[in-house]
N, C-alpha and C positions, 0 to 999 in steps of 0.2 A: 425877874419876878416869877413867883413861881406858883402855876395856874391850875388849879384842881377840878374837875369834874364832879361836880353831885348830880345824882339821876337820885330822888326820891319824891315822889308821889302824895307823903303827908305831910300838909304846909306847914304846920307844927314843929316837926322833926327836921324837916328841910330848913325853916329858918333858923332854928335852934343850932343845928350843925354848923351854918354857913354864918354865925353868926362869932362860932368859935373863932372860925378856920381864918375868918376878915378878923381875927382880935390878935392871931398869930401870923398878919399880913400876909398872906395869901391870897391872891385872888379865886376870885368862887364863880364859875358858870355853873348856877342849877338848874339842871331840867325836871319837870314832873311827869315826862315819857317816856318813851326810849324812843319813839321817833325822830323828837326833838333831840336825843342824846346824839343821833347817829347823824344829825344835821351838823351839831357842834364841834363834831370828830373831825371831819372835813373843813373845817372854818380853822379849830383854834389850835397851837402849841401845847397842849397840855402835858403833865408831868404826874401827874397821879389822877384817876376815878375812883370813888367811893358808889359801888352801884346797889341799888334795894334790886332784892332779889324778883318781890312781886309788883308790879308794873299793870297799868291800866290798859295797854299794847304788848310790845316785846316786853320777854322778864329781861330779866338782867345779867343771865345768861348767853341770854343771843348776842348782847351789846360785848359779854367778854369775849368772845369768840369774834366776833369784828375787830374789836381792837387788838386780839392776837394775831391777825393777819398782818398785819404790817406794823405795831407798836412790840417796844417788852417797857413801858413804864406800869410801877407799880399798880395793882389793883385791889379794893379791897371790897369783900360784899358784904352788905348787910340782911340778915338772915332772920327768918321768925323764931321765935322759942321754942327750943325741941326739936328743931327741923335740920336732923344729922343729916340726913340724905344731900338736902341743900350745900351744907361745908363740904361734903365730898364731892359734888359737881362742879361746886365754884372751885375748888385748889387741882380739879383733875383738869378741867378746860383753861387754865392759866391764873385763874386769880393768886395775889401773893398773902392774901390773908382772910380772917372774917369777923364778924361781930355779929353777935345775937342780941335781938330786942327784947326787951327795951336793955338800952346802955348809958353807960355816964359819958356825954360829951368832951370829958378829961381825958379819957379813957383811949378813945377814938383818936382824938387829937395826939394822944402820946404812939398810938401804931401807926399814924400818919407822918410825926416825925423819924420815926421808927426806918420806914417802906424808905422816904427821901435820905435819910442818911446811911442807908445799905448803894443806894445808887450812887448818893457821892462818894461814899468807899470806893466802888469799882470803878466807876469813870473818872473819877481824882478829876474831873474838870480837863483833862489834857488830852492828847493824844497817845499817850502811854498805854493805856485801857480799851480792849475792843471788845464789843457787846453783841451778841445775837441771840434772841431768843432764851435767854440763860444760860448760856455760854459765856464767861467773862475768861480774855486773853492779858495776863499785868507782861506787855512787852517788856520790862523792866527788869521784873523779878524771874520774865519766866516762868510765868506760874497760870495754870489754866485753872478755872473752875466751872464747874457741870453743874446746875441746879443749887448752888451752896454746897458740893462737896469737890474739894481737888481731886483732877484726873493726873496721875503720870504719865507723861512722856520725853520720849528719847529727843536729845537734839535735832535730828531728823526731821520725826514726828511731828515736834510743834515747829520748824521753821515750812513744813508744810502747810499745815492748819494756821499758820500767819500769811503766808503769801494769799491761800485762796479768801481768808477774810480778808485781805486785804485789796483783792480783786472782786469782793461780795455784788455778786449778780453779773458778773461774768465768767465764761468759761477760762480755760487756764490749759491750754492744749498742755498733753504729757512732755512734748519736748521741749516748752517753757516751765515746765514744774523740773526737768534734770538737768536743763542746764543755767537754772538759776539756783538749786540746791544744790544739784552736784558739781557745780561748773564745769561740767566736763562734756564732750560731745556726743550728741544722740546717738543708740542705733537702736534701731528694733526693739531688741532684746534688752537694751533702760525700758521699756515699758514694765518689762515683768520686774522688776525693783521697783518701780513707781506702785504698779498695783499693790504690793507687799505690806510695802509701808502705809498704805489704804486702809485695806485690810484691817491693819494691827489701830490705825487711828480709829477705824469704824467700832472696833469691836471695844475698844478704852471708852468709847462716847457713847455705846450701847446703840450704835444709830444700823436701822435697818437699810440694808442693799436695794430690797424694794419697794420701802414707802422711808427714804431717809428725809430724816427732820433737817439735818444739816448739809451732808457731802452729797450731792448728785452726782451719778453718774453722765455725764454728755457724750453719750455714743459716738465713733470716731474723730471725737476732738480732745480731752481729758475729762476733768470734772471742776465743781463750779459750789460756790457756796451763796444760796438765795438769800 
């Protein structure tokens, strides 16, 4: 079953939404805070939020930024009329989409099936697929994607960036990274090929050396993908 998050405020709009989203069975946890939103985050499974930007506590900003700590299910904000600024904060800090009020509840419900069928794209339901942060890996195909657009890399390249997702949130000492890709025996000097190949992954995925979104560096042991 597949469980959605409303955080909106106006009980009007809130039940109107929620009244869609239960007629295209979906279950519906709405909250009318962000308190209560960030109580629910901890409790429940969810697979999509629908968040109002303006909130009677936290906006609905704060709430994307919490759930980009540790989630990438889809997000979508709902914004005031006019209020460009707003679309730009919600798709810079993670959200996958927006709507400005007032909207047609058709509407909403067609970008909600929208967000869920982008995810069952990339995760196919199996093990094939690995996910971080917008990062999609198709083991299958071989085929990376970065934010919705494919990155190239070498053989190499991505059996590297597969093993450390596949270790995600452990480190991956350098001599376990050459001699499970190169299968050949460490010295020293595999380091500076390990770094190379780093290097060349970091700068494909645009990821910075020292605030990186993906590959860390772990000082005298290798590196590690969070």
């Amino acid at each position: 079953m597949t469980t959605i998050l409303l955080v909106e405020d106006e009980k009007e709009i809130a039940d109107l939404v929620s009244y869609y989203l239960k007629n295209e069975n979906y279950t519906v946890i709405s909250c009318a805070t962000g308190t209560q939103a960030l109580e629910e985050l901890d409790k429940q499974n969810i697979h999509l939020a629908i968040l109002d930007v303006m909130l009677p506590d936290l906006d609905g900003f704060e709430i994307c930024r919490k759930i980009r700590e540790t989630q990438t299910y889809p997000i979508i904000m709902l914004t005031a009329k006019g209020e460009e600024i707003d679309k730009i904060t919600g798709l810079t800090i993670g959200a996958d989409d927006y709507m400005t009020k007032p909207f047609k509840p058709l509407e909403l419900i067609a970008r909600v099936k929208a967000q869920l069928r982008r995810v069952t794209t990339y995760n196919g339901g199996t093990d094939s697929v690995m996910s971080i942060r917008g990062l999609f890996i198709d083991l299958d195909r071989r085929k990376v994607l970065l934010d919705d657009e494919e990155i190239y890399l070498t053989p190499l390249e991505f059996s590297i960036l597969k093993l450390l997702c596949e270790n995600k949130g452990q480190a991956v000492s350098s001599e376990g990274i050459f001699q499970t890709i190169w299968g050949e025996k460490y010295y020293t000097s595999s380091n500076n090929t390990i770094m190379v190949h780093i290097r060349h992954l970091r700068e494909k995925m645009k990821d910075s050396v020292e605030k990186p979104k993906y590959i860390k560096t772990v000082w005298g042991v290798g590196y590690k993908i969070e």
